[in-house]
C-alpha positions, 0 to 999 in steps of 0.5 A, spaced: 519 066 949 525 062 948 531 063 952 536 068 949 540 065 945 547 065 948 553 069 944 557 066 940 566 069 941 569 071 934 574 065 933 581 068 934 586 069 928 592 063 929 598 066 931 602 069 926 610 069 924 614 076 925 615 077 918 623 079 917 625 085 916 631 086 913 634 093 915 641 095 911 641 103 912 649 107 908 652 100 907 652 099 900 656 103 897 662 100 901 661 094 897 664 093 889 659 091 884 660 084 885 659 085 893 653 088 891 650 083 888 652 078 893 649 082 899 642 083 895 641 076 892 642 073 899 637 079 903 633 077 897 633 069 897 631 070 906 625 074 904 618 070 903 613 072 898 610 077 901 617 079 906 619 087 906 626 090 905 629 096 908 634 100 905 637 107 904 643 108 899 647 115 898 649 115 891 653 121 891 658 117 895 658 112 889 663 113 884 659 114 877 660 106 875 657 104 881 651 109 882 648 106 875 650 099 877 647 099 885 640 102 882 640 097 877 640 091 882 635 095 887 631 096 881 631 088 879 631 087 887 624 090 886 620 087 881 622 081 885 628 078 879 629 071 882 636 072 882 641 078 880 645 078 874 650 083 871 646 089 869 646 089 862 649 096 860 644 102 859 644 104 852 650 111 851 654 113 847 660 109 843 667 109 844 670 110 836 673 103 834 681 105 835 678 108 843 673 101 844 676 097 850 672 092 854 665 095 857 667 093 864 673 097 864 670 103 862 665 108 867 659 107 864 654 113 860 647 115 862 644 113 855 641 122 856 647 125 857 647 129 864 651 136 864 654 135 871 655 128 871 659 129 865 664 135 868 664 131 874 668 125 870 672 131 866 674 134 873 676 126 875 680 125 868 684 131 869 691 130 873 691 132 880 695 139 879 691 142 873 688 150 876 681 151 876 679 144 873 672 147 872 673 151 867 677 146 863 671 141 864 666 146 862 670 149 855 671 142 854 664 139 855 661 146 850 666 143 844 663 135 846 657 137 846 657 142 839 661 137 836 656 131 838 663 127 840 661 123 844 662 124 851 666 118 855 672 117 858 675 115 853 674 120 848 675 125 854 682 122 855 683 123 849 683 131 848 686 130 855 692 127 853 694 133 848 693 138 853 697 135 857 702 134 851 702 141 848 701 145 854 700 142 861 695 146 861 697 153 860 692 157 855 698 161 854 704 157 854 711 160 855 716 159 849 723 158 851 729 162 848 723 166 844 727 173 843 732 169 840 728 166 835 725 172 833 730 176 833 733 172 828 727 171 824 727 178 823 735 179 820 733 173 816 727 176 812 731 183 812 736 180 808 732 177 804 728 183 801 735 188 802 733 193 808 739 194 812 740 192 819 741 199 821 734 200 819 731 194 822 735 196 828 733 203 829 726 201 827 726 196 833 727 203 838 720 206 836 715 206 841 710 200 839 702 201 841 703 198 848 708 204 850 714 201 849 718 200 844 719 194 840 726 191 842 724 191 849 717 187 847 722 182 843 726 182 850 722 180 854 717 176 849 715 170 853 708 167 849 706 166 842 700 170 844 705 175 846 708 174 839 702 174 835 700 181 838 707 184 836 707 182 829 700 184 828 703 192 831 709 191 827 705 189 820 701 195 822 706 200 825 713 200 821 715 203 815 718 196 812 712 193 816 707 190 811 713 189 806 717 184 811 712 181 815 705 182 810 703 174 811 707 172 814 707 170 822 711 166 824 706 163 830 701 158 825 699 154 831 696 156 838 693 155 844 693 150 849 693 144 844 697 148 840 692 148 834 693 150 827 690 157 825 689 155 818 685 149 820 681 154 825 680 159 820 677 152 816 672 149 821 669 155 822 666 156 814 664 148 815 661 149 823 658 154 826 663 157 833 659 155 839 661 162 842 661 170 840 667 172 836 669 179 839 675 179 834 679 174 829 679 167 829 687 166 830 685 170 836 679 166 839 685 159 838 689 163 843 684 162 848 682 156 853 675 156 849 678 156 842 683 152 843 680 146 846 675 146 842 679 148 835 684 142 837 678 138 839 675 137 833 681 136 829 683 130 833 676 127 835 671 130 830 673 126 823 672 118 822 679 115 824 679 108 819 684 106 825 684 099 830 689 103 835 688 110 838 697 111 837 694 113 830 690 118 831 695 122 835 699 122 829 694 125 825 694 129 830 701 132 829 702 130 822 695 132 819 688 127 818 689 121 816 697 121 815 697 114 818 692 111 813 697 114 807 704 112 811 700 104 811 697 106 803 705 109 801 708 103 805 704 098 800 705 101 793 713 101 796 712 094 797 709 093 790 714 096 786 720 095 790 722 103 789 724 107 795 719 112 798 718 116 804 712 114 809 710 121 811 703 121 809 704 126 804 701 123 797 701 129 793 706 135 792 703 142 796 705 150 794 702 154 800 697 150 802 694 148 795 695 141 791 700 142 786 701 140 778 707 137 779 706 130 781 709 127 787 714 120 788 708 117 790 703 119 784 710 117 779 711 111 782 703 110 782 702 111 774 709 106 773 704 101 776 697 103 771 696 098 768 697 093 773 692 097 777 688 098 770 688 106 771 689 112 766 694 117 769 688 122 770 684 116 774 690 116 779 690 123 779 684 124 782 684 119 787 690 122 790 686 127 791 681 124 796 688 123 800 685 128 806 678 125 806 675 119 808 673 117 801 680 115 799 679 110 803 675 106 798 677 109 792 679 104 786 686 106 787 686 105 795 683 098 794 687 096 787 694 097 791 693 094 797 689 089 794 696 087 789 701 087 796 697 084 800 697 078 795 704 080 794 705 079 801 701 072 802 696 076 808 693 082 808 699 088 809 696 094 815 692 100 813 695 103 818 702 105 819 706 111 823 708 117 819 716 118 818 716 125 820 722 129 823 719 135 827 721 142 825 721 149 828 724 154 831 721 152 838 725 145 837 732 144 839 733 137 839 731 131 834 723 130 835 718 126 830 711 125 829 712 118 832 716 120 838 709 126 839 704 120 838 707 116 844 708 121 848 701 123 847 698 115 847 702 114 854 698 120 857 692 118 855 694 111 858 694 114 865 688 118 864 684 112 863 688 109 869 684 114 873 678 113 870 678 105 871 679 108 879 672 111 878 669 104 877 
């Protein structure tokens, strides 16, 4: 027999390197984008092909901006990028043109709307001092949502900015010298249709529906809201109610960003009410859900054809699209050398309807018709586009600033602030349409201020 064979040792494996293990645990949030980047691609740059990487990050102590950014380079990180670039944006939603500004000063959007992101940015916009800040971003974001406005800092700022203007955020805004307003309201229109001031003075000592008598209501009237419903009681309840005030309240606009009922009354045979009415339109704009909504859609759910965002906030005040017919008024007077006023207005308007008879703008147009090689009915139909988007390439629009801009030698502006001396009962001093709009612009400034702090 032969001798046993004798028994071979496995060979040990060579000795081996520690493979580095780079541990970064709730540290990259302190770091700004760049930081970031700087921190990920050197920890990358150490790692062998087959070295690991360690890291926990709470995202919820990131401001939104830089949770997107900081998961885009982990992601990067992971699929083994030879070195991290500046994350492309995640496709979102657009700002309209007059709102666009630089894409890294604006907090990013997810490219799927997230409802709690959202309110979270609106509770951010909001200023520091605005009440229950979850209901403002809640109404606002139901208005965003049904009216597919879309949802970023700057359009948020935007309706903000209003608010702020109107109302400072009081759903009901207080109204000052308002029973001085009223009263003389009232012996104006007594006047007019004859009923003696003792009858309206009497009348005033009836006790209303609320158990006190209309003098005291109109004594101690504070709101619009408050001067609504006492019109309402008074057309229904005093003998000369109907005939004095039938049609007429004095309150047109309302709410927090001060809407215009009748635009309300309108919106609502155009586009489905997000919520239930349990009574009238014009009550429904009194409330905080009507009137962010309501003035939401007014300012920001129409195509505004202007590069600065100041024009919109004039329409706001003086009626879409005023700026574009102030810039459209503006050219014709250039063309013509006959004064006109830029008000925006370009026909002439019997409660609410156009009228027959034509306008300065409309005679100073047919002075101009063989120029524009237009009959006098091809103007006339032109100007009534003047509400709509449409008249922005109608053959009147485009023949008039055609003729200026060549009389100007460079293209004239297609936008231009409405000339408009505010008047109300509720103005005391000298106000304008611009005035507002750059009240308005200025606090859209500092909201996106804040915004620009969540970055």
């Amino acid at each position: 027999m032969s001798p046993p064979s004798t028994p071979r040792l496995a060979s040990a494996p060579p000795p081996t390197t520690p493979r580095p293990l780079p541990t970064l645990l709730d540290a990259l949030h302190y770091f700004d984008h760049a930081g970031q980047a700087d921190v990920l691609e050197r920890i990358h740059a150490a790692l062998p092909p087959d070295g690991l990487f360690l890291t926990r990050v709470d995202l919820t102590l990131m401001p939104i901006r830089r949770r997107l950014l900081a998961s885009t380079l982990l992601l990067g990180l992971l699929a083994g990028c030879a070195t991290v670039d500046e994350p492309a944006a995640p496709p979102g939603p657009r700002p309209p043109p007059d709102m666009t500004r630089p894409t890294q000063s604006s907090p990013a959007s997810p490219a799927v709307p997230d409802s709690r992101q959202n309110q979270s940015l609106i509770g951010l916009l909001l200023p520091a001092s605005v009440k229950d800040k979850a209901g403002w971003a809640n109404d606002l974001q139901t208005a965003f949502n049904h009216l597919k406005i879309p949802q970023l800092a700057e359009t948020y700022c935007a309706a903000l900015a209003v608010i702020e203007q109107e109302s400072s955020f009081q759903v009901d805004p207080v109204v000052p010298r308002l029973p001085d307003i009223v009263w003389h309201e009232l012996e104006q229109r007594a006047a007019q249709y004859g009923i003696p001031k003792l009858l309206v003075t009497t009348a005033m000592r009836k006790s209303s529906p609320d158990g006190r008598s209309y003098q005291k209501r109109i004594d101690t009237l504070k709101s619009e809201k408050q001067l609504n419903a006492l019109f309402k009681d008074m057309i229904a309840e005093l003998p000369f109610g109907a005939k004095l005030l039938a049609d007429y309240n004095p309150v047109r606009t309302a709410g927090p960003m001060q809407v215009s009922i009748a635009f309300a009354e309108q919106q609502v045979l155009e586009t489905p009410y997000p919520y239930r009415l349990t009574s009238s339109v014009r009550d429904e704009v009194f409330t905080r859900r009507g009137g962010v909504y309501f003035g939401s859609a007014i300012l920001l759910d129409y195509p505004a054809p202007y590069t600065d965002v100041v024009y919109r906030f004039a329409d706001f005040n003086a009626g879409r699209y005023s700026s574009r017919n102030a810039a459209f008024q503006s050219a014709l007077s250039r063309i013509t050398g006959k004064a006109l006023v830029f008000d925006g207005d370009l026909l002439r308007y019997e409660k609410g309807q156009a009228s027959a008879q034509p306008s300065s703008v409309e005679i100073t147009a047919r002075s101009l018709a063989n120029r524009l090689k237009m009959t006098t009915g091809e103007i006339r139909r032109d100007l009534n586009l003047e509400k709509t988007p449409a008249f922005n390439h109608s053959p009147l629009f485009n023949r008039v600033f055609a003729l200026a801009d060549k009389a100007g030698g460079a293209p004239l502006p297609r936008q231009a602030m409405p000339q408009i001396d505010l008047k109300s009962p509720k103005i005391s001093r000298k106000l304008t349409t611009e005035w507002f709009a750059r009240r308005v612009e200025g606090r859209y400034r500092s909201c996106l201020k804040r915004a620009d702090g969540l970055i």
